[in-house]
C-alpha positions as CSV (number, residue, x, y, z in Angstrom):
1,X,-14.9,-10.8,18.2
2,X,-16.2,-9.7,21.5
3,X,-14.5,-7.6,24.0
4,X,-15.4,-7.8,27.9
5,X,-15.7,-4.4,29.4
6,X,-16.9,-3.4,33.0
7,X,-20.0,-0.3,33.0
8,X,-19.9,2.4,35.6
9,X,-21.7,-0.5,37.7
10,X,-18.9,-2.7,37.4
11,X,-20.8,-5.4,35.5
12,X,-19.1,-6.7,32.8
13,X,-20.8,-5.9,29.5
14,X,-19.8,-7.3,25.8
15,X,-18.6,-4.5,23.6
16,X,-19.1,-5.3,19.9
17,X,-15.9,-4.8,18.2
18,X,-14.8,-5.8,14.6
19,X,-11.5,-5.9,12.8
20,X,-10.6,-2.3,10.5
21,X,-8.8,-2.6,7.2
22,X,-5.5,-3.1,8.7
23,X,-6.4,-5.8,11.0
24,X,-7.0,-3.5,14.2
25,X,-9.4,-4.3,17.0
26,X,-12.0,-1.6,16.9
27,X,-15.5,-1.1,18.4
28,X,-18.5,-1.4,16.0
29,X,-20.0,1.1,15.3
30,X,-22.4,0.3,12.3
31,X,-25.5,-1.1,12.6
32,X,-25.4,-4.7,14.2
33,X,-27.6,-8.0,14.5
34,X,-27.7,-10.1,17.0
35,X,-26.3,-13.8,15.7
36,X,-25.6,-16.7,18.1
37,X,-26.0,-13.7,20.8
38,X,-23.4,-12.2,19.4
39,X,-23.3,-8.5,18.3
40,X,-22.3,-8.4,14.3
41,X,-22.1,-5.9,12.0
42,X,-24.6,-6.0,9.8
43,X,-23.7,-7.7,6.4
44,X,-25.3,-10.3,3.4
45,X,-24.5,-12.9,5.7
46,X,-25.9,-11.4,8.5
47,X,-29.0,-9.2,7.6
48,X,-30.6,-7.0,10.5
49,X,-34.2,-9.4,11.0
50,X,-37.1,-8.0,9.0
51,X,-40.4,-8.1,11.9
52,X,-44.0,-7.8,10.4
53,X,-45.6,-6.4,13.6
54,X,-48.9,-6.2,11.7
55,X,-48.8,-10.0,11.0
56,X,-52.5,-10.2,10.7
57,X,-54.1,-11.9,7.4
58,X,-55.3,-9.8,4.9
59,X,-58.9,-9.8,4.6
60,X,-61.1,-9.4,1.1
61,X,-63.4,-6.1,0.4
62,X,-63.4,-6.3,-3.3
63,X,-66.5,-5.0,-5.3
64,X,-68.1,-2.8,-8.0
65,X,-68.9,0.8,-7.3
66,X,-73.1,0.3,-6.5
67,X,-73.8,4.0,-7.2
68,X,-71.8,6.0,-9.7
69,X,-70.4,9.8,-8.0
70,X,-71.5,8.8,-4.4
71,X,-68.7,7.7,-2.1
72,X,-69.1,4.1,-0.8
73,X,-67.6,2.6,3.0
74,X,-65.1,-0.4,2.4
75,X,-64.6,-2.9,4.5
76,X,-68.4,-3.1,6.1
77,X,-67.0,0.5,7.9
78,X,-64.3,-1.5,9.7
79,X,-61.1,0.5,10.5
80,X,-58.1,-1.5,9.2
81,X,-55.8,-1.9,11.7
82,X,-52.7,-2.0,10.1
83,X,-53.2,-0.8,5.9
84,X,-54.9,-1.3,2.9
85,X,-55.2,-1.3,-1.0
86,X,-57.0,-0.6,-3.7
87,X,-56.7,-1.6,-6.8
88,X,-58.1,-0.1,-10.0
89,X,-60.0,-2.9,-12.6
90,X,-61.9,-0.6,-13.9
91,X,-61.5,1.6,-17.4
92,X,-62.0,4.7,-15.3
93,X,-59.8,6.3,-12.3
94,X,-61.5,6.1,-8.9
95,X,-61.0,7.6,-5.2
96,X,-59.8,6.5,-2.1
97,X,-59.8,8.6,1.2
98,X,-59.6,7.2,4.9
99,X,-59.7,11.0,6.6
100,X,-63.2,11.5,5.5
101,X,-65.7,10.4,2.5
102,X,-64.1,10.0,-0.4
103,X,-64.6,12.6,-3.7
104,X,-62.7,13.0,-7.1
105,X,-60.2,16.0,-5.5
106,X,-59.5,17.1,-2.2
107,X,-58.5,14.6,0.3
108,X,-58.5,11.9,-1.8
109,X,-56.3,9.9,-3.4
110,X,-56.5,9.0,-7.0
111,X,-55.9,5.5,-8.4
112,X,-55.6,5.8,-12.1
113,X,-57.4,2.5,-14.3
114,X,-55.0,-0.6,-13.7
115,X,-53.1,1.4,-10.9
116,X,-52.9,-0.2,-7.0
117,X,-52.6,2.1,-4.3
118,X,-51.7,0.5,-0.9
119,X,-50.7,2.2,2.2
120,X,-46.8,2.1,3.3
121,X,-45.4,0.1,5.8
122,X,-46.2,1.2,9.3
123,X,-49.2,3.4,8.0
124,X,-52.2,3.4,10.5
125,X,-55.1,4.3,8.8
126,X,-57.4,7.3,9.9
127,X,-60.7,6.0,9.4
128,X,-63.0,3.9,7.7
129,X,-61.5,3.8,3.7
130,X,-64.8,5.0,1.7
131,X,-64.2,4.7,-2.6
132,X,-65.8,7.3,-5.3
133,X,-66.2,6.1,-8.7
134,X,-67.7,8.2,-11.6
135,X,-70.1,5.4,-12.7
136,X,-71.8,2.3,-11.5
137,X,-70.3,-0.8,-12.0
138,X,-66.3,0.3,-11.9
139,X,-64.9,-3.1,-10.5
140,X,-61.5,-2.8,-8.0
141,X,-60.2,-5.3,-6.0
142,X,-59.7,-4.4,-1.8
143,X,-57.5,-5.8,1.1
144,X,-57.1,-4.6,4.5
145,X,-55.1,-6.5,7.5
């Protein structure tokens, strides 16, 4: 139910109300969604809307490591715009690191043989994502978007 009120403008204004466990008229107070342009507390039947702002397509870097214990650029060197991953297909662990080149320690993050590592929502990378891998050949599979 919505309630008319007038703002310190005098415009009128909807105020979001709900019913308490009694049956009163009370303001809501919770988080709400807009449905029908309606204000409603938010609910299974009325979920707040999930936005991908990134909504880009991810895009393939997959590979082998080409030289075993030298840090390789992903990605042809692009900055992804909006997150990554890396997953391990490999027998071995390997690196990842966007703040720098990556190394086995330090900066960089370790993804352990069969493990995925993939940036959390909202995440903008740093820089370029570089991998480390002890030996040649290490397979992982890449996405950025």
């Amino acid at each position: 139910m919505t309630l008319l009120v007038k703002d310190a403008n005098t415009t009128i204004q909807a105020l979001s109300t709900g019913l308490d466990s009694v049956g009163n008229l009370v303001p809501v107070h919770t988080p709400a969604a807009v449905v029908a342009g309606v204000a409603t507390p938010v609910s299974a039947a009325a979920p707040l809307p999930v936005i991908n702002t990134a909504g880009a397509s991810a895009i393939d870097g997959s590979s082998t490591v080409g030289v075993g214990g030298t840090a390789q650029t992903l990605f042809g060197g692009i900055v992804p715009g909006n997150g990554w991953l890396v997953a391990n297909n490999s027998d071995a662990p390997i690196y990842v690191c966007d703040v720098g080149a990556a190394t086995a320690g330090g900066a960089s993050i370790p993804v352990a043989p069969g493990a995925i590592f993939a940036t959390p929502p909202g995440y903008k990378p740093a820089g370029a994502v570089s991998l480390y891998g002890a030996s040649s050949g290490q397979a992982f599979a890449a996405r950025r978007w």
